[in-house]
C-alpha positions as CSV (number, residue, x, y, z in Angstrom):
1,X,0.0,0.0,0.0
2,X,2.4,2.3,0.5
3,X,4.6,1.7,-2.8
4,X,1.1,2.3,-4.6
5,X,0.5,5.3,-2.0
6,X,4.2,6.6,-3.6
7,X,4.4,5.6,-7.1
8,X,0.3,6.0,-7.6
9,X,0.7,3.7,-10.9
10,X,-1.1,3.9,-14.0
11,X,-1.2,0.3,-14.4
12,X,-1.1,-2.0,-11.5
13,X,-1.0,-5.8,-13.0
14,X,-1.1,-9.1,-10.6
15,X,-0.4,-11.9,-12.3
16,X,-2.9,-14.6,-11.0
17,X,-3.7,-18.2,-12.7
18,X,-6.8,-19.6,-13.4
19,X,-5.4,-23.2,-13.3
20,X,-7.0,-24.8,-16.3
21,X,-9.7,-23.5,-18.9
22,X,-9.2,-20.4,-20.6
23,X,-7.6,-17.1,-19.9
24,X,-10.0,-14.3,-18.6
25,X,-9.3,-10.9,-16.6
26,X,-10.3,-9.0,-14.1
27,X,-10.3,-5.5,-14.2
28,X,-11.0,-2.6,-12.3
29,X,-12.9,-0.7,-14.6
30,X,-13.4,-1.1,-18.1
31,X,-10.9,0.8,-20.7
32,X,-11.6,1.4,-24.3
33,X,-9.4,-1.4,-26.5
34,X,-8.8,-3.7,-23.4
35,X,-11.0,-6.2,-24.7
36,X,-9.4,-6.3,-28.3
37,X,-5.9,-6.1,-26.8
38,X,-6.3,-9.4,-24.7
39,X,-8.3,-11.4,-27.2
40,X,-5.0,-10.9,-29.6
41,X,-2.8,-11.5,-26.7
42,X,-4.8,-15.0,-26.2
43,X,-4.9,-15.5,-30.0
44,X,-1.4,-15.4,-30.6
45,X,-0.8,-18.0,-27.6
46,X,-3.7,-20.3,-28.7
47,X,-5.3,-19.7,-25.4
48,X,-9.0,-19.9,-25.3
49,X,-10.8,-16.7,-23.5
50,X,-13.4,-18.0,-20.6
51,X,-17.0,-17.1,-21.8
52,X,-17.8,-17.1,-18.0
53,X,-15.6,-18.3,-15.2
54,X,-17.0,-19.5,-12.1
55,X,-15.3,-16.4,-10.4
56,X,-17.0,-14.2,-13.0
57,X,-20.8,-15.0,-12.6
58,X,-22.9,-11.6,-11.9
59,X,-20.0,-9.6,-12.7
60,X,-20.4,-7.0,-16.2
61,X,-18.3,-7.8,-18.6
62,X,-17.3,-5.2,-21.5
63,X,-16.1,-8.2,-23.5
64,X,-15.2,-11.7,-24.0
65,X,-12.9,-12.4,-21.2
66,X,-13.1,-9.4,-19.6
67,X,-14.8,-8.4,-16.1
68,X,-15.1,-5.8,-14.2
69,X,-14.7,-6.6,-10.0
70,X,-16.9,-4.2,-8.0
71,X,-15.6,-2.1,-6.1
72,X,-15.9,-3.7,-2.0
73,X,-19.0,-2.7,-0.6
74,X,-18.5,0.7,1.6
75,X,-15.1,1.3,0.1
76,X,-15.9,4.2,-1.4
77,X,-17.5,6.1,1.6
78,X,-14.7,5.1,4.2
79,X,-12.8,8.6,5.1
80,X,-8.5,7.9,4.9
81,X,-6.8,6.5,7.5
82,X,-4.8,8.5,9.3
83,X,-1.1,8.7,8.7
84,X,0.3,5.5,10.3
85,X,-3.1,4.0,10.8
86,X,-3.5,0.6,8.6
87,X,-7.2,0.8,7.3
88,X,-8.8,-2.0,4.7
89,X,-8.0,-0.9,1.0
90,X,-10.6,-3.0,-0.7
91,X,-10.0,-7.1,-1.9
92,X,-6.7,-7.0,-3.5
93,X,-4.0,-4.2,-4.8
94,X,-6.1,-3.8,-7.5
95,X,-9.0,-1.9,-5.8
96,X,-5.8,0.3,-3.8
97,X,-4.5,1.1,-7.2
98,X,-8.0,2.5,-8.0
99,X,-8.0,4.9,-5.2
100,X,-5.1,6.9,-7.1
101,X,-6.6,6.5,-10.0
102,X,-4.8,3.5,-11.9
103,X,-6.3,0.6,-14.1
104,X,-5.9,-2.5,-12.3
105,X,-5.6,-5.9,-14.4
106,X,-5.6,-9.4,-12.7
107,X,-5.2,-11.9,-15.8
108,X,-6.3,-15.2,-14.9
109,X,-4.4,-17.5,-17.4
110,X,-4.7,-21.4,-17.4
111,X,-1.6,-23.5,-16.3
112,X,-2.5,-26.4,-17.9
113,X,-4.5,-26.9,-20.9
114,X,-7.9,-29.0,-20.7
115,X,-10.5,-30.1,-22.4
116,X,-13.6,-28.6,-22.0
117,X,-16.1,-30.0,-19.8
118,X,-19.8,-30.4,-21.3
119,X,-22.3,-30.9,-18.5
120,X,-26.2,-30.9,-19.1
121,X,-27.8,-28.2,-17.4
122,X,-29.2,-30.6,-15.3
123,X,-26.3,-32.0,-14.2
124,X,-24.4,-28.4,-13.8
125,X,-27.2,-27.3,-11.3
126,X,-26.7,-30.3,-9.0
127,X,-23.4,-29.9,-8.5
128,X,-23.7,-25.8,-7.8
129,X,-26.7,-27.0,-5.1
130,X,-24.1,-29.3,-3.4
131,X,-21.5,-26.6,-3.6
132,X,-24.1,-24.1,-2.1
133,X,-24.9,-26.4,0.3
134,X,-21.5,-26.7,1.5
135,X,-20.6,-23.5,1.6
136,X,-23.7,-23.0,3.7
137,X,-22.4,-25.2,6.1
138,X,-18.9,-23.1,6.1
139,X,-21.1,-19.7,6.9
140,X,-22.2,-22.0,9.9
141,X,-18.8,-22.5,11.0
142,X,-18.1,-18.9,11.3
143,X,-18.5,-16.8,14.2
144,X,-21.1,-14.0,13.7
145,X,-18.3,-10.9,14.3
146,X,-16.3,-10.0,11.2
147,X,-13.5,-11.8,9.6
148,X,-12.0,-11.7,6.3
149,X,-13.7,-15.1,5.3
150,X,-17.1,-14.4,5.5
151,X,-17.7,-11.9,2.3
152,X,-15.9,-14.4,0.3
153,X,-17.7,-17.5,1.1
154,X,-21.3,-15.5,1.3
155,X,-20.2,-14.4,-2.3
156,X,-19.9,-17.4,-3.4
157,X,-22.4,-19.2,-2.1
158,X,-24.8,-16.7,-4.1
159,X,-23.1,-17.9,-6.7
160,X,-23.7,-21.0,-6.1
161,X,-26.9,-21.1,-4.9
């Protein structure tokens, strides 16, 4: 935070993998020619771009393979921490490169490459009621104060469920 509190970058980039499937990426707001630049960049590397990742679902995309991450809820109305004073910045260095102004870019690229999986819609919505149910049991599991884990398994489960 306080490199990007220094240097307040233009371009923050955090190079993430998506583990198999295609390439997509996150953004932090959408920029004109973003969508065309990746969809080369995939091209030229025969990588497939992700219609829509599990991490992607309710998110607006200006693109294939391209999403834009909310901003966290609240961030936006939070007053700066005072000098010193560590104060939450948003989900990832993304969201603090925002704050100064920067586009940030989390490209999800595959590590291995797969087939695709075709499921019947039938089939797909069993397994996201199992994984909702599970991750229900997780929210369970968690005490009702805050912590860091909550927001990410209630997203999630909405996802899911």
């Amino acid at each position: 935070m306080t490199v990007i509190d220094e240097v307040r970058p233009a371009l923050s980039v955090g190079l993430h993998n998506a583990d198999t499937g295609g390439a997509f990426y996150l953004v932090s707001r959408p920029e004109s020619g973003l969508v065309d630049v990746v969809a080369s960049a995939a091209d030229r590397h025969s990588i497939p771009l992700e219609a829509m990742p599990s991490d992607c679902i309710g998110l607006p995309s200006p693109g294939p393979g391209v999403f834009v991450v909310p901003e966290p809820l609240g961030l936006a109305d939070r007053p700066p921490a005072a000098p010193g004073e560590w104060q939450p910045a948003g989900a990832s260095s993304m969201h603090y490169a925002a704050r100064h102004g920067g586009l940030g870019i989390s490209p999800e690229v595959p590590v291995w490459r797969t087939l695709p999986i075709d499921l019947p819609a039938a089939v797909s919505a069993a397994y996201l009621r199992e994984a909702a149910q599970v991750l229900s049991r997780l929210l369970e599991r968690f005490p009702a104060g805050p912590t860091v884990f909550r927001p990410a398994v209630k997203s999630r489960w909405r996802s899911c469920g």
